[in-house]
VOGU-3710 file (C-alpha; in Angstrom, 3 decimals, decimal comma):
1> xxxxxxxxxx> -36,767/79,785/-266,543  -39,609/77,561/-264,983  -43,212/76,487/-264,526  -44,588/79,351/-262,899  -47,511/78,449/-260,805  -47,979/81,828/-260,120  -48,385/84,767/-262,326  -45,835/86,610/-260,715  -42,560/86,788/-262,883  -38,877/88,622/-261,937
11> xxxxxxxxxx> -36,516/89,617/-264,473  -33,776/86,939/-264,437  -30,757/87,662/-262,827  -27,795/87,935/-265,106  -24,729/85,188/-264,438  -22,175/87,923/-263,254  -20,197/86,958/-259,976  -20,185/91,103/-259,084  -24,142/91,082/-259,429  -24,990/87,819/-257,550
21> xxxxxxxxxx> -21,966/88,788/-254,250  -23,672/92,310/-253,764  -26,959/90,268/-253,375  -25,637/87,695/-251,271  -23,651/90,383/-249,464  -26,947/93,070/-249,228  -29,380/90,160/-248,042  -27,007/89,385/-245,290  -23,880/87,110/-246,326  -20,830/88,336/-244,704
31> xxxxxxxxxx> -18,558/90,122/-247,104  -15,535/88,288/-244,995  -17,447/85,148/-245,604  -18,403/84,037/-249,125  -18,234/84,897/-252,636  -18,811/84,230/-255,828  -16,413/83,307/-258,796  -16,426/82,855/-262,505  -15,169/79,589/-262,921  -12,884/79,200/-266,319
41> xxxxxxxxxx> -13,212/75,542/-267,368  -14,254/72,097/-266,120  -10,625/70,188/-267,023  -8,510/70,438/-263,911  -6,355/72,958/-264,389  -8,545/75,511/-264,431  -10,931/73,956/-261,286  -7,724/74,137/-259,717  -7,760/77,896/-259,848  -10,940/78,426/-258,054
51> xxxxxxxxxx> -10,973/79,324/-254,479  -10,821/76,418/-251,930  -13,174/75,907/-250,007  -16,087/75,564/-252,520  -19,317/76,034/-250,885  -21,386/75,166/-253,603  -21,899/75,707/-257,759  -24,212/77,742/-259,335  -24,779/76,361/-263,219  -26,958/77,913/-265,831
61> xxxxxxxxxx> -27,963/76,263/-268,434  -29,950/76,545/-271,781  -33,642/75,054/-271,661  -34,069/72,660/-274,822  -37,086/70,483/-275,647  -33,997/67,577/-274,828  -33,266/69,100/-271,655  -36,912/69,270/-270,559  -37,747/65,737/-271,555  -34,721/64,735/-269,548
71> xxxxxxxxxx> -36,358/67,089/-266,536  -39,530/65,020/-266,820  -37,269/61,859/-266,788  -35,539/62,230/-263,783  -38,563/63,189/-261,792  -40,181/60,658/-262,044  -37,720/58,607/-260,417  -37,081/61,183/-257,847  -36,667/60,082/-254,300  -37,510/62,185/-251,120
81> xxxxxxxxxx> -34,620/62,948/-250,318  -32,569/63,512/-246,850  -33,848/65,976/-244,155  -30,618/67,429/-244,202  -30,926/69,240/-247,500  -32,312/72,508/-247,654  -34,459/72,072/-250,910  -37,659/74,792/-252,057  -39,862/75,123/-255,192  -39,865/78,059/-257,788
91> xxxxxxxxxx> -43,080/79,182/-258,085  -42,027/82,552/-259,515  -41,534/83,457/-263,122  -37,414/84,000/-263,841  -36,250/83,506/-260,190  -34,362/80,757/-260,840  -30,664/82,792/-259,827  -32,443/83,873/-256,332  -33,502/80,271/-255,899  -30,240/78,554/-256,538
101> xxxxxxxxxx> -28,496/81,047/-254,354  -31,028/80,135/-251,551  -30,068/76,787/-252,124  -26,190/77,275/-252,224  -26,937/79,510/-248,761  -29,357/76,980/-247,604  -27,321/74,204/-247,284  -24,022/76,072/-246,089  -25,716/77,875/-242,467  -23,177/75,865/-240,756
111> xxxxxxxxxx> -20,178/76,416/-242,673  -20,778/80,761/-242,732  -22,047/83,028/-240,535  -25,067/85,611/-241,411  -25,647/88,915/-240,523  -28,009/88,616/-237,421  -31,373/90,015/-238,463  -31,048/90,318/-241,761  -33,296/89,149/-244,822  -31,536/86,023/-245,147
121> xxxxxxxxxx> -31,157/85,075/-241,426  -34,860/85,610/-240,747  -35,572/84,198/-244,137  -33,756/80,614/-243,122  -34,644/80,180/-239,895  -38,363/81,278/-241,015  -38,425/78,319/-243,622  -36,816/75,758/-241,282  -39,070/73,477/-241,076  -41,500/74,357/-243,797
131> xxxxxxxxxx> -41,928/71,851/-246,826  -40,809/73,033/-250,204  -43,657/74,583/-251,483  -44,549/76,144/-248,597  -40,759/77,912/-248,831  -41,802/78,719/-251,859  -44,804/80,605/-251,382  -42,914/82,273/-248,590  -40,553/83,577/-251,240  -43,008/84,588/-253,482
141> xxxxxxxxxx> -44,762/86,805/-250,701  -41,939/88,646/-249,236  -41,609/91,903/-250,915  -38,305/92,725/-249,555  -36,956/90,094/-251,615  -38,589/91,124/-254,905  -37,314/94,119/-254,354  -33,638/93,025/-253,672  -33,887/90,538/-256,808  -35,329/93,480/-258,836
151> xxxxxxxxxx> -32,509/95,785/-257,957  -29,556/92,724/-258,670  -30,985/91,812/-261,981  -31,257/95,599/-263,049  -27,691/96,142/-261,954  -25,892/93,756/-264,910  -24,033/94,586/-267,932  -27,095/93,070/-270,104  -30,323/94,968/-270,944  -32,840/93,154/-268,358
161> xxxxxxxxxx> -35,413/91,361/-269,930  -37,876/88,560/-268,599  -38,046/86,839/-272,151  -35,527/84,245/-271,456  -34,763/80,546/-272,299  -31,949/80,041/-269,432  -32,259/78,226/-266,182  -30,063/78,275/-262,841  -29,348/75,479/-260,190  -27,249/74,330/-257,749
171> xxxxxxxxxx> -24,614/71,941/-256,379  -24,343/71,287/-253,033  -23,623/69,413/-250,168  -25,882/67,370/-247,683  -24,969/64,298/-245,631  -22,126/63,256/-247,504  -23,704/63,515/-250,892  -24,027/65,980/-254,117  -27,274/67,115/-254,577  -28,696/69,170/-257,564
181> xxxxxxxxxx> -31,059/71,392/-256,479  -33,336/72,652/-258,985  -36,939/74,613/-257,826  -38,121/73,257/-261,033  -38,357/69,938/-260,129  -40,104/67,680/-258,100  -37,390/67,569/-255,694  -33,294/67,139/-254,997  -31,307/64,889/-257,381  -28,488/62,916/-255,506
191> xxxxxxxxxx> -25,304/62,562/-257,890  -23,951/59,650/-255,039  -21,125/60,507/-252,616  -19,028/63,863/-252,593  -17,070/65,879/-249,480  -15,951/69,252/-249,351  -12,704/68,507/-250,912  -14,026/67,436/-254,084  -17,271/69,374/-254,233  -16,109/71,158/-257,794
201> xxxxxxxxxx> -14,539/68,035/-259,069  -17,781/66,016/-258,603  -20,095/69,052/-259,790  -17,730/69,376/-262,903  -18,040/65,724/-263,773  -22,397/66,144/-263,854  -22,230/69,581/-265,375  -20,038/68,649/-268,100  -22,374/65,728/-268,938  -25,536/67,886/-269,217
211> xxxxxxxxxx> -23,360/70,112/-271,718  -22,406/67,042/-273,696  -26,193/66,780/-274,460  -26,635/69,745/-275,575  -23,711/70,334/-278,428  -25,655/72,847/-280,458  -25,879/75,050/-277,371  -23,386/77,502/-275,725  -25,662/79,652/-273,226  -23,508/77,506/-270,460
221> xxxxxxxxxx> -22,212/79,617/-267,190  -20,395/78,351/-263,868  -19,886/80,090/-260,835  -18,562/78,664/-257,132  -19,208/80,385/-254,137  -16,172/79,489/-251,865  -14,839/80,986/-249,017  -13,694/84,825/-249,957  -10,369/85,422/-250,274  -9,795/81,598/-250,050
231> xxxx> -6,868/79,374/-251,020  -5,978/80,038/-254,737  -7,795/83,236/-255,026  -7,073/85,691/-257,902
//
């Protein structure tokens, strides 16, 4: 689930749209506000079923020697990237699913409203202006927050267990572009132009291309976190 600089490791948090929304909602997302949702498929038809608007996409993955050389690849062509993405390091063991929701969250603080006062409200404006390590080693120091992620990953259908080979990031937004956010790397990857509109569209088309490299593999899970209750809900 990553490099850990640190010794400190979480048990991962399982890819189940009930477990990650009581998170989000506990640590201070609005219930009214945002959710998550299983998405189905990447053709068309079934993006078209998600709920509109898409905030952002949560992917995990399966960690392969090919999909770690390609990690290495692309970061060493990594550019720094725009001040208006909301970007951090992992330097905890397994907290890959906490990080990618603070990214999704991160880069949305003007499209939802957060409980005033709570973890994630103090956490954000906290972090601000901090670099991405520095966020990072916030993270990693905050007890309240182990103790949330502890609680969410115990509360899946799976047996928790920090033995994994599975690995969480995000999709989102920032001035005009797509951005994969990843704590694993050395910073955001742009994917060129995107809007709202076609956030899950343009997310789809990069998320089915890192499947297509690894055929062998089906440990593959997408989630959106759109507006709750939005247009084409279930």
């Amino acid at each position: 689930m990553a490099d850990s600089i640190s010794a400190k490791r979480w048990l991962p948090l399982e890819a189940n749209p009930d477990v990650m929304n009581q998170f989000l909602w506990g640590l201070g997302v609005k219930e009214d506000e945002a959710e998550c949702y299983d998405v189905y498929g990447l053709d068309e038809e079934l993006l078209a079923m998600v709920p509109k608007p898409v905030y952002a996409v949560l992917f995990l993955y399966p960690i392969t020697s090919q999909s770690e050389d390609e990690r290495i690849k692309e970061d060493s062509k990594t550019k720094e990237p725009s001040s208006g993405v909301y970007f951090m390091k992992q330097t905890v063991g397994n907290a890959c699913g906490t990080i990618a929701l603070l990214h999704a969250v991160g880069n949305i603080t003007t499209e939802i409203k957060l409980v005033e006062g709570s973890f994630l409200d103090r956490f954000f404006k906290s972090t601000a202006n901090m670099d991405p390590m520095e966020r990072a080693k916030f993270l990693e120091d905050d007890g309240e927050m182990e103790v949330a992620h502890s609680v969410a990953a115990t509360a899946g259908d799976t047996e928790a267990s920090d033995n994994v080979d599975t690995h969480f990031i995000c999709f989102a937004i920032a001035d005009g572009k797509l951005y994969e956010l990843d704590g694993r790397r050395s910073g955001p990857i742009s994917h060129g132009a995107s809007s709202p509109a076609t956030l899950l569209q343009d997310a789809a088309k990069v998320i089915q291309k890192m499947i297509e490299k690894n055929p062998n593999s089906i440990n593959f899970n997408v989630m959106a976190v759109s507006k709750k209750g939005g247009a084409d809900a279930f």
